[in-house]
N, C-alpha and C positions, 0 to 999 in steps of 0.2 A: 267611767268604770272600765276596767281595762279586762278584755276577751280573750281569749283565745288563747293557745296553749302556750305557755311562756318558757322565752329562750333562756338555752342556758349559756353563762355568760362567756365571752369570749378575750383571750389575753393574749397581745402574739407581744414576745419576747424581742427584745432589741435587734438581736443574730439573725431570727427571724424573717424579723419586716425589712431588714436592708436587701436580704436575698429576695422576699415579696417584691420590693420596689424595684430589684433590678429586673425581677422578671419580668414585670408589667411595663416598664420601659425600654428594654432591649429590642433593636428594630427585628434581631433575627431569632427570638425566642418564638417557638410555633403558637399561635393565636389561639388555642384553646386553653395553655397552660396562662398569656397572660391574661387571658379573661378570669380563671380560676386565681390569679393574684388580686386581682384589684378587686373581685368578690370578698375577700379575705381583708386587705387591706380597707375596705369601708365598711365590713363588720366591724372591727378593732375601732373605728373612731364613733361606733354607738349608733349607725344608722337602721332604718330597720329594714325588713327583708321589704319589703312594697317599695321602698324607699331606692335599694341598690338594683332593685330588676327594675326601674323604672327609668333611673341613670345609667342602666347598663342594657339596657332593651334586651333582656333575659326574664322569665318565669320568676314569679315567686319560688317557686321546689327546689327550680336549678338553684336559684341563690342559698334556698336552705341546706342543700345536699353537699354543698361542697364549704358551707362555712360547720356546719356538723363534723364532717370528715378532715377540716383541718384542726378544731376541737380537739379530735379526740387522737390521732396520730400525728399530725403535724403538716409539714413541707410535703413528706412522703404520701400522706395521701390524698396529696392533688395529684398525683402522678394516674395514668390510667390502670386499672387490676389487667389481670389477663384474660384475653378473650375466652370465650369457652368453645367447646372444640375437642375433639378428640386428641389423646395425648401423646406425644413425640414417640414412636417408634424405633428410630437410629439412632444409634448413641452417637456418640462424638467418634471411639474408639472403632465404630463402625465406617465412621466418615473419613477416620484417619488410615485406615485399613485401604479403603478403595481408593485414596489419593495419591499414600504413597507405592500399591502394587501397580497405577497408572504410572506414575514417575520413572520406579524402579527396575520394574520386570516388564519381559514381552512374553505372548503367549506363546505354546506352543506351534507351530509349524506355521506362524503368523507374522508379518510384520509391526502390526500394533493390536493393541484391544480395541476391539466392539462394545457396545451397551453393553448388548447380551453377552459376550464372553467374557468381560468384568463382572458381569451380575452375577453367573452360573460359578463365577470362581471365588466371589466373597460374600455369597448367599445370599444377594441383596434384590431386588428387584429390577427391571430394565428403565424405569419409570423415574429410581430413584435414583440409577447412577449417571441419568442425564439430568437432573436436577442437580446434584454434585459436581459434574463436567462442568455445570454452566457457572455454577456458584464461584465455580477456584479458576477458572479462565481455561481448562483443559482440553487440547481437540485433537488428540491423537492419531487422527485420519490427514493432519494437515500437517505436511513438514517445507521448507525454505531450504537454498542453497545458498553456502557463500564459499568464495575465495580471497586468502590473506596471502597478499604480496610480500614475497622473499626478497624485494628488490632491498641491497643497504642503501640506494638512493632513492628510494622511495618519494620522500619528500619534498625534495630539492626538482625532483623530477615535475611532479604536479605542481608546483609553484612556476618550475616554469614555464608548460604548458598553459596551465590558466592563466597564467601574466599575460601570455599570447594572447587567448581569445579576450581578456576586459582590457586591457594597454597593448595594442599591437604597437610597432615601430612605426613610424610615419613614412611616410609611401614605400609601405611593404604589402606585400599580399602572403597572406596565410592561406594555407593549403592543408585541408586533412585529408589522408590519403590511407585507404586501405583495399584490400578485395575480399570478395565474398565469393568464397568458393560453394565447388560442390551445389550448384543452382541446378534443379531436374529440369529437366523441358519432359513434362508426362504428357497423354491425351487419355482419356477416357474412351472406350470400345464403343460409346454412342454416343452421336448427338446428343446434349445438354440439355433438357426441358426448361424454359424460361419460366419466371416466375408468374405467378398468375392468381386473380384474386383469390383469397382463399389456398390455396398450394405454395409452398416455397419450391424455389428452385431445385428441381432434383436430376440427378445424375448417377449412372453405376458406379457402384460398389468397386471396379474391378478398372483398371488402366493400364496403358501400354509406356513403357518406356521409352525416350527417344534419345539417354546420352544426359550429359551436365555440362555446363560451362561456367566460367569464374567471370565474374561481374567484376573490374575496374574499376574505382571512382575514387573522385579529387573533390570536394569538398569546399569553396571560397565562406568562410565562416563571415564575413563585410557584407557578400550581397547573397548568399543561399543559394548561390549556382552553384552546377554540378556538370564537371568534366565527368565521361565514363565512356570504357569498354567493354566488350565480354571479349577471350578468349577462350579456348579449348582447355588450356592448363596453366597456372598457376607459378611459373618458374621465374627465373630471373630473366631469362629470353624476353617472357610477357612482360616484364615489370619493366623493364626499359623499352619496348615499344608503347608501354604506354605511358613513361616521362617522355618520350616524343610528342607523344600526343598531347601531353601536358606545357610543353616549353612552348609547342606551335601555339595554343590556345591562350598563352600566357603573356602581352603584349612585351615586347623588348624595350618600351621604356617604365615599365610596370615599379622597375627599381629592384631591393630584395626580394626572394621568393623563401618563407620559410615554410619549411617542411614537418605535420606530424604526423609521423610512423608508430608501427609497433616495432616489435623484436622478430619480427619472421626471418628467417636464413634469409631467402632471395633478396631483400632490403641490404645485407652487408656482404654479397659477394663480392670479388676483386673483381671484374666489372662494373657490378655498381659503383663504386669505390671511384674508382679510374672517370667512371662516366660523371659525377660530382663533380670531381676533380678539372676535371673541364668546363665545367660549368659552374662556375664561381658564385654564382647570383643565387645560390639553393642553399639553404642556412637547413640541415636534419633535426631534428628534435624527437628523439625517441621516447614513447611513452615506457613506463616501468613495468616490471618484467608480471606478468598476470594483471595487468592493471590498460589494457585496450579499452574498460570505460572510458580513457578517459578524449580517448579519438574522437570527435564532435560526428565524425561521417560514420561511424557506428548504431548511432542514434539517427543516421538518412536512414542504413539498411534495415535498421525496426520499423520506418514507416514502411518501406520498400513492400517489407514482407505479408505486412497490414494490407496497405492500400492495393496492392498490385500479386504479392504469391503467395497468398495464402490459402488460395483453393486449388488442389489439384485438379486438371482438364483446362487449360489456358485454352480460350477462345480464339488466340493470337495462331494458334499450329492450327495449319494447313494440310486437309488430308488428302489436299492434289497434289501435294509437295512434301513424300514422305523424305526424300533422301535430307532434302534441307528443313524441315523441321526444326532443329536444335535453331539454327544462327536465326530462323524467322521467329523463333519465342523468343529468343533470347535479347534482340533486339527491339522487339516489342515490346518486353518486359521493362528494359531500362529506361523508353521512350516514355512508358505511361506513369513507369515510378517517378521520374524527373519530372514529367509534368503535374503528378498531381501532388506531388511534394510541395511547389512552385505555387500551388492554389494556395496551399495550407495558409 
């Protein structure tokens, strides 16, 4: 004798159950839609609801609710309804409003918009124009620098350079060579407090000046040594005493020596020029014109700066030796950078 409240009957149409089947068998279909197919799909071959929660390790109900709801709407309504929830506030034409016055305009007496000063200018909340910022990728507080090379040989230029550093010439030695001017030798007006558990390293606000010097250096990109100077200044004077210092360091059966330079004047004065010219074994290779990326000893003076001067008050200066100050950081500065570049 048969009980209970009787179903009513279920018909899925051919267009249907191929989209059923696919759902129920797509590895990437979300696990809730294909469980609601294959409920649907063992309705349709006449099993009963005990029957499919049993094979499907789901409830009786669940089985009945979602073979009811494909009944009576179809595919559509396996899908999920909409949560309940308080109703959308910001139109679109709201969202397009604050996106594009981000894009488009600056504020007044401002470099960029603020939360708040995008909020107060398109009536929106602070809440909501950083949920927006976050939604379209916008960070208005963050900007980048770049420089595009006017060299017309741009190309040919870093082709040959890189050719350098991955296919150098065989018994050649490559040399990157630039200087880093404008180096401070500062001191701080007090002894340094060392760090200590709990405390970081503190030091005044406030330092004394002692002069700058330009830091020298030659670059062997084969074994990561590092020829270097400091001088006073920057000239062609300096820059050929320190290819002196470069040729003595440089053994004399070394073979070629090529050279990568930037574009600085003192590099092609008739001096220089003259002084090459004498010395046959130096092959120049100039990098392109705004493009000193591409100098490999550019990338020393970022560690340089890291590892060794980037805190003002150099431990290295002596305050029993104000006169000589500059040449005792200076020299200390380039000792510690080369060694612990050398670690790296």
């Amino acid at each position: 004798m048969r009980t209970g409240r009787p179903k009513q009957s279920l018909t899925v149409e051919s267009g249907d159950k191929a989209k059923l089947e696919l759902l129920a068998r797509r590895p990437k279909t979300a696990q809730r839609a294909a469980l609601r197919a294959k409920i649907v799909l063992r309705a349709a071959e006449g099993l009963s609801n005990q029957e499919i929660a049993r094979r499907l390790s789901v409830t009786a109900s669940t089985d009945g609710k979602w073979r009811e709801r494909f009944r009576v709407r179809g595919i559509e309504g396996l899908m999920d309804e909409p949560r309940p929830g308080a109703p959308r506030s910001i139109t679109d034409e709201a969202v397009e409003q604050a996106v594009t016055q981000t894009l488009e305009s600056l504020p007044r007496a401002a470099t960029h918009w603020s939360t708040r000063s995008l909020a107060a200018e398109v009536g929106l909340s602070q809440t909501a124009v950083v949920r927006i910022w976050r939604s379209f990728g916008l960070q208005p507080h963050r900007s980048e620098t770049f420089k595009l090379s006017t060299d017309p040989q741009l190309v040919e230029k870093v082709r040959d350079i890189v050719g350098l550093y991955l296919n150098p010439p065989e018994c050649a030695v490559v040399l990157c060579v630039d200087e880093k001017s404008q180096v401070q030798a500062l001191d701080r007006t007090q002894p340094i407090l060392p760090l200590r558990p709990g405390l970081p390293e503190q030091r005044t606000n406030d330092y004394e000046r002692h002069g700058t010097t330009s830091l020298f250096a030659a670059l062997d990109i084969a074994t990561g040594k590092v020829v270097g100077e400091c001088h006073r200044r920057h000239r062609h004077q300096e820059f050929l005493k320190f290819m002196e210092t470069v040729d003595s360091a440089v053994p004399a059966d070394a073979g070629e020596i090529h050279l990568v330079l930037d574009n600085y004047g003192t590099h092609k004065t008739p001096k220089v020029i003259r002084w090459f010219a004498r010395h046959p074994r130096y092959h120049l290779h100039f990098t392109p014109t705004s493009g000193s990326w591409v100098n490999q000893v550019e990338r020393w003076f970022g560690v340089v700066s890291v590892l060794a001067g980037s805190g003002v008050g150099s431990p290295y200066i002596s305050h029993d030796c104000p006169a000589d100050s500059l040449r005792f950081a200076a020299i200390h500065f380039l000792i510690a950078s080369c060694a612990s570049f050398m670690r790296l």
